[in-house]
C-alpha positions, 0 to 999 in steps of 0.5 A: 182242372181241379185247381181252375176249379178251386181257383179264387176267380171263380163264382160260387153262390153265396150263402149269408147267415142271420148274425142276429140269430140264436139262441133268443131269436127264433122265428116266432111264426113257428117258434117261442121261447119258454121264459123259465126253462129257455128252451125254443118249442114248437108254437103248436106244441105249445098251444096243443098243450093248453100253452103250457111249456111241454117241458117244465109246465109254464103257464103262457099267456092264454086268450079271454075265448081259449080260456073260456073254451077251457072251463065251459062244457062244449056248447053250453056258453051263452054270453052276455051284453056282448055288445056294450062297447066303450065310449070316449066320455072324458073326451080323452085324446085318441082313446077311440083310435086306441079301442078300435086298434084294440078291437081290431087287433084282438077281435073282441069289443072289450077287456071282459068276456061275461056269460052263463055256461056249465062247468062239468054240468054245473050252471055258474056265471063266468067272467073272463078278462081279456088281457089282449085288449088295452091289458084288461084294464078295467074301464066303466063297460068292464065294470059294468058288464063284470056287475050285471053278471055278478047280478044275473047270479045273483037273480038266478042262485048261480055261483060265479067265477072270474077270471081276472087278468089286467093292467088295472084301472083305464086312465083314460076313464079317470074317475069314472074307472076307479068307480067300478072298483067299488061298484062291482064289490058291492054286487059281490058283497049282495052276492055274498049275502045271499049265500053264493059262492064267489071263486076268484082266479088270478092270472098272470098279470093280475094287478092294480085297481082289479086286485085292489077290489073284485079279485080279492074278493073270493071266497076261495082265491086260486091262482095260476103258478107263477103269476104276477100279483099286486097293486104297484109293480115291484120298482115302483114299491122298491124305488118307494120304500127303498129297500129290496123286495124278497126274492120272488115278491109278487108271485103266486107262490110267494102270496100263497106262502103269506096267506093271500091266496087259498090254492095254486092250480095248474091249467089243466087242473083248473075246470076240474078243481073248480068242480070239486069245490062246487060239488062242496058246497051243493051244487 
């Protein structure tokens, strides 16, 4: 009996195993992979966690809203022109295919998020860039929207705080993207002239035409650890010069070791930092 039982013709049901899954491959709907420690944690736990890696504190990737949520007071956050939306003005070929898959796809009409709000009950300008819609490269409504807030703080004595993350500029804007970067330094120069502070926060990534103008502009610069920070990328700058870049060329610690950032701040730090600064400077 046992050996029909155990007998080659016979059926069993068949079990198949995922070749492909290991160590790398989790299933993403519940599952992601730390880039720094390797370790797969739960997607929940994480965003429980401000998407920070429970274990060794990495910085993911968080949304423009979460990121606002972050710094604004509950309720207190009202937006601004948050209905200017982009136009294919160069007649550039499939960028209206492109902004609508964007839209779609991250729920927002452009790369930046601009409003008023309190921080810890201070009244500032908040600008957040929104690097799930075309990489928050900047085009003329990001421009735009990011030099009508520096004015609204402007006109009502507000300090303003940015948060950038981006790609850089929109090629698909041309001339008229690279325009904003000298636009909206000269709203920050006004606003420096009239005594208000300006905090700048880089987020991973923050490169190219944003960090060739506003985002190093701050009075006080503050970075998330770990971030990459720079104008070209690091094989561009290596295939040009043809040597090799210093280990960890581009990263927050680095920048901040040779004097181009003012503070590395973790996220869950970062409301209450900002406050303290604030607090220093009256407000």
């Amino acid at each position: 009996m046992i050996k029909k039982l155990l007998s080659k013709e016979k059926g069993y049901a068949q079990v198949s195993v995922n070749k492909k899954f290991n160590t790398k491959n989790v299933d993403e709907k519940f599952w992601i992979k730390c880039e720094s420690c390797n370790s797969n944690i739960f997607i929940k736990e994480v965003e429980e966690n401000m998407s920070l890696c429970p274990k060794c504190n990495h910085h993911f990737k968080l949304s423009a809203r979460k990121r606002v949520n972050l710094l604004i007071d509950e309720k207190t956050f009202e937006e601004l022109d948050k209905d200017l939306v982009s136009m294919n003005i160069l007649k550039f070929p499939e960028y209206e295919e492109k902004l609508e898959r964007y839209t779609g796809k991250s729920k927002e009409k452009e790369a930046v998020i601009t409003g008023t709000g309190k921080l810890n009950g201070i009244d500032v300008i908040l600008c957040v860039m929104n690097s799930e819609f075309m990489m928050g490269s900047m085009g003329y409504i990001v421009g735009e929207k990011t030099t009508r807030a520096i004015e609204n703080g402007i006109e009502n004595k507000l300090p303003v705080i940015i948060v950038c993350a981006s790609g850089g500029a929109r090629m698909q804007e041309g001339i008229i993207s690279l325009m904003q970067m000298a636009k909206t330094s000269q709203a920050l120069n006004k606003l420096s002239e009239n005594g208000l502070p300006y905090i700048s926060i880089l987020t991973d990534p923050t490169t190219g035409g944003i960090t060739a103008s506003f985002a190093m502009l701050g009075d006080i610069i503050m970075a998330e650890p770990n971030a990459l920070i720079g104008f070209a990328g690091p094989r561009v700058i290596k295939q040009t010069i043809k040597q090799d870049l210093p280990e960890g060329f581009q990263k927050s610690e680095f920048l901040l070791e040779h004097g181009f950032l003012d503070l590395i701040v973790s996220r869950k730090n970062m409301k209450n930092k900002i406050h303290q600064i604030l607090k220093m400077h009256g407000y």
